[in-house]
Every structure is written in structure tokens, then in C-alpha cells.
ZAKEMAR-17470 format. One record per residue (C-alpha): residue number from 0; residue in three letters; chain; x, y, z. Coordinates in nm, 2 decimals. Each point is the difference from the previous one (the first is absolute). Example, Ala and Ser with C-alpha at 12.3 -4.5 7.8 and 13.67 -1.06 7.14 Angstrom:
ZAKEMAR-17470
pt seq 0&type Ala&mol A&c1 1.23&c2 -0.45&c3 0.78 .
pt seq 1&type Ser&mol A&c1 0.14&c2 0.34&c3 -0.07 .
//
This chain:
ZAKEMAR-17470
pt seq 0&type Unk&mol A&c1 8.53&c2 8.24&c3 10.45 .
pt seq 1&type Unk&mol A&c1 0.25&c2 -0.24&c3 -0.16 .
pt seq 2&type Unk&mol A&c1 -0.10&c2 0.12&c3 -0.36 .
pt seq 3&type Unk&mol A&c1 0.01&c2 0.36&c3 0.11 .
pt seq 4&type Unk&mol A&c1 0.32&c2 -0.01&c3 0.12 .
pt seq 5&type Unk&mol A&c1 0.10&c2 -0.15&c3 -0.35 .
pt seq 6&type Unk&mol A&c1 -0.14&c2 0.28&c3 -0.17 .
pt seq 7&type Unk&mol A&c1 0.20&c2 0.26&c3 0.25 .
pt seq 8&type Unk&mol A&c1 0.29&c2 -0.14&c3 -0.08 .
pt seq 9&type Unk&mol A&c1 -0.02&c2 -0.04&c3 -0.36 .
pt seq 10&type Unk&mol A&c1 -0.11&c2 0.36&c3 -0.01 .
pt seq 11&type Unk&mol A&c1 0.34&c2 0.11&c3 0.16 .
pt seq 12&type Unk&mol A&c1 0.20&c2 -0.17&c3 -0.19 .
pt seq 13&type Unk&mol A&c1 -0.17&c2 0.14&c3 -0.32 .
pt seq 14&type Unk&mol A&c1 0.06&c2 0.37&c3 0.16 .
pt seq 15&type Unk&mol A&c1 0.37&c2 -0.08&c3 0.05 .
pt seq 16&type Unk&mol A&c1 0.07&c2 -0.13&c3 -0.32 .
pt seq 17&type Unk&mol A&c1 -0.18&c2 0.29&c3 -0.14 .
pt seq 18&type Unk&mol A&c1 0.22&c2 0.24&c3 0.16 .
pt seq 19&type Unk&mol A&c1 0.32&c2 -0.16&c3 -0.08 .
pt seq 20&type Unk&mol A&c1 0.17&c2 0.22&c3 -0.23 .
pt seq 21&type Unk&mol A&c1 0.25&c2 -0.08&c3 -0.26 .
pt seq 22&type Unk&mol A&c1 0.43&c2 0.08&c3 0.01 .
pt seq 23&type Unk&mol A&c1 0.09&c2 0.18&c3 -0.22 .
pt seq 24&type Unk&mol A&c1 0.15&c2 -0.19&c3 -0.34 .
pt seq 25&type Unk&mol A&c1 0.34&c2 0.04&c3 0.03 .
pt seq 26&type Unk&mol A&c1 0.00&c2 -0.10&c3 0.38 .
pt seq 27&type Unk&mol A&c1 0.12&c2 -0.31&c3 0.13 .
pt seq 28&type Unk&mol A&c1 -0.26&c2 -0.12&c3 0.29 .
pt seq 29&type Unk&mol A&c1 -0.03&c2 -0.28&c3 0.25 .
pt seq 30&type Unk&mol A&c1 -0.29&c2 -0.04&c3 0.22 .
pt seq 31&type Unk&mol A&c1 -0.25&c2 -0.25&c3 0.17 .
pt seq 32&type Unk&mol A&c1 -0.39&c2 0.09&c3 0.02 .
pt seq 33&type Unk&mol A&c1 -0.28&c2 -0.18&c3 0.25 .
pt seq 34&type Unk&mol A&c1 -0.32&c2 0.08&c3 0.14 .
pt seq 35&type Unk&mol A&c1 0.12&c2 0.02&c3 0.26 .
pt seq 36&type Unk&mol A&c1 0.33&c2 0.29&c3 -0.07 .
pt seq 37&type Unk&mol A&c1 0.26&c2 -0.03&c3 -0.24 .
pt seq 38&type Unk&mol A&c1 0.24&c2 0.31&c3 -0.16 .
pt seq 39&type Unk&mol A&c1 0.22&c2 0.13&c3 -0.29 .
pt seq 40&type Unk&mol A&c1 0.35&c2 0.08&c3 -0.04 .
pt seq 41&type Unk&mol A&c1 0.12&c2 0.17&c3 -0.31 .
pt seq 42&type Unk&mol A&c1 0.31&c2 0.11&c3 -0.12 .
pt seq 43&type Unk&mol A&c1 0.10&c2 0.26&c3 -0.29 .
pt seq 44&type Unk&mol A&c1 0.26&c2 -0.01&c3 -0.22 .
pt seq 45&type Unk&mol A&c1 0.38&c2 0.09&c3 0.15 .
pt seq 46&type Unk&mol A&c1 0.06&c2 0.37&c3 -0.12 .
pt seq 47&type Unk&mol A&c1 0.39&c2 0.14&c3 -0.11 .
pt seq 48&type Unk&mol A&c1 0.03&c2 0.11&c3 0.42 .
pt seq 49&type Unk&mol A&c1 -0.05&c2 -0.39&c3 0.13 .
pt seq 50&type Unk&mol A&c1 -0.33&c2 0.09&c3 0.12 .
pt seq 51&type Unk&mol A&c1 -0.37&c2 -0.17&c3 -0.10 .
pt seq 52&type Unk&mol A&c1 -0.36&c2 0.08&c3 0.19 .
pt seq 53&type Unk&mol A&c1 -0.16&c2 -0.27&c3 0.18 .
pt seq 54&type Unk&mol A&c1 -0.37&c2 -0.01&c3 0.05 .
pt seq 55&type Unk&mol A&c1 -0.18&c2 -0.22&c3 0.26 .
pt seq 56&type Unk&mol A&c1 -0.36&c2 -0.02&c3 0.08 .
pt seq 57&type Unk&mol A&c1 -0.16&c2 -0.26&c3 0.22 .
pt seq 58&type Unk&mol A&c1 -0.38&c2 -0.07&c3 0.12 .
pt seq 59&type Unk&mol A&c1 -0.23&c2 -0.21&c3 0.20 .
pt seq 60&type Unk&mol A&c1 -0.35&c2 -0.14&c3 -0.03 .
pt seq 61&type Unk&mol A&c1 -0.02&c2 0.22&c3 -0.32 .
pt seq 62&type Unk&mol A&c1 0.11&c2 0.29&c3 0.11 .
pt seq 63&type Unk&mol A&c1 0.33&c2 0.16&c3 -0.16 .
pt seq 64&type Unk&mol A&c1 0.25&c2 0.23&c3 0.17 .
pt seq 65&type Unk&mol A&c1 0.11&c2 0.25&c3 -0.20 .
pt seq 66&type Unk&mol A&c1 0.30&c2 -0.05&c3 -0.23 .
pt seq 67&type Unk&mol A&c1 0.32&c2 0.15&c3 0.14 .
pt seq 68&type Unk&mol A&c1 0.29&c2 0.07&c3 -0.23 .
pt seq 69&type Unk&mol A&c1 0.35&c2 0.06&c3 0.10 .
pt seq 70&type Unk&mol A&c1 0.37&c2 0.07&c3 -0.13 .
pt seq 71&type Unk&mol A&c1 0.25&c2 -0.33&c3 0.07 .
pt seq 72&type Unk&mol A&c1 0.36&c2 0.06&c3 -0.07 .
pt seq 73&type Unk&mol A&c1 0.05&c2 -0.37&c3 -0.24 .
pt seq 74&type Unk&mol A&c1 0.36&c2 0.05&c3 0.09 .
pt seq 75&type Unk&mol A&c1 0.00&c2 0.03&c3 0.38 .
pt seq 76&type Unk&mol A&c1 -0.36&c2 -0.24&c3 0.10 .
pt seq 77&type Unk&mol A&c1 0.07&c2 -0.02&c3 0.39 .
pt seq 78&type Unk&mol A&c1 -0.30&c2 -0.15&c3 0.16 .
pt seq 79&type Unk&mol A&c1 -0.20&c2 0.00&c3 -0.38 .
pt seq 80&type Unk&mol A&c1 -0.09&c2 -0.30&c3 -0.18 .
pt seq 81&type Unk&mol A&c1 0.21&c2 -0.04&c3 -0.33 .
pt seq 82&type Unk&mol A&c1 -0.10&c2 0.18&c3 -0.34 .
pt seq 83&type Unk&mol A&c1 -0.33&c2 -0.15&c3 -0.15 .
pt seq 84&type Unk&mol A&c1 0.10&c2 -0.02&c3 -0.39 .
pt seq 85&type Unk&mol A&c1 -0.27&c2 0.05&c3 -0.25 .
//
């Protein structure tokens, strides 16, 4: 049972890594990945209006949520984390 247990998890970790999917180039990223969850934050570049898209995905066991992209205002960050520079 031990050695199938082994083989489980080594199975779900290949899947996960699998399904990672690489930032775009000119992104700046930060991020922690394990087994057992783990996620993605990246940031685009600051446009002329102040603004850059943020994209953040997260997962657990293998299993990834969906990426979600938003709009964050680099001038005016309220609750947001700082700027992520490329």
C-alpha cells in the first residue's frame, strides 16, 4: 500500500507540473509551487494611463484554477500588492 501511495503521488505531481503554463515574456512573475497547492502572480508592463494587468492562478493537488486577469491602477494600489517588474 506504501509503494502505491508513492506512485499516486508522484503521478500528481507529474499532472500538475504538466499543466503549469508559462507568463508571458515580458511579465514579471513571483510564485511558489507544491504538491500540495502553490499559485502565480504576474504583472504587465505599466501602460502611458498608470495602469498594468495582473494575472493570478492558483491550484491544489494538481489541479489549477483558472487564470484570472484584471486591471490595477500602478498609481493608486489600495489593498494590491506592489508592481511585479519584469
Amino acid at each position: 500500500m506504501n509503494k502505491f501511495g508513492s506512485v499516486v503521488v508522484t503521478a500528481i505531481t507529474a499532472i500538475g507540473i504538466s499543466l503549469t503554463s508559462a507568463p508571458p515574456a515580458s511579465a514579471g512573475c513571483q510564485g511558489l509551487w507544491t504538491p500540495w497547492g502553490g499559485g502565480q502572480r504576474c504583472d504587465g508592463p505599466i501602460d502611458s494611463n498608470g495602469f498594468f494587468q495582473r494575472c493570478e492562478t492558483g491550484g491544489a493537488f494538481g489541479f489549477n484554477t483558472p487564470q484570472q486577469c484584471y486591471q490595477v491602477d500602478a498609481n493608486n494600489l489600495g489593498d494590491s500588492q506592489p508592481w511585479i517588474a519584469p
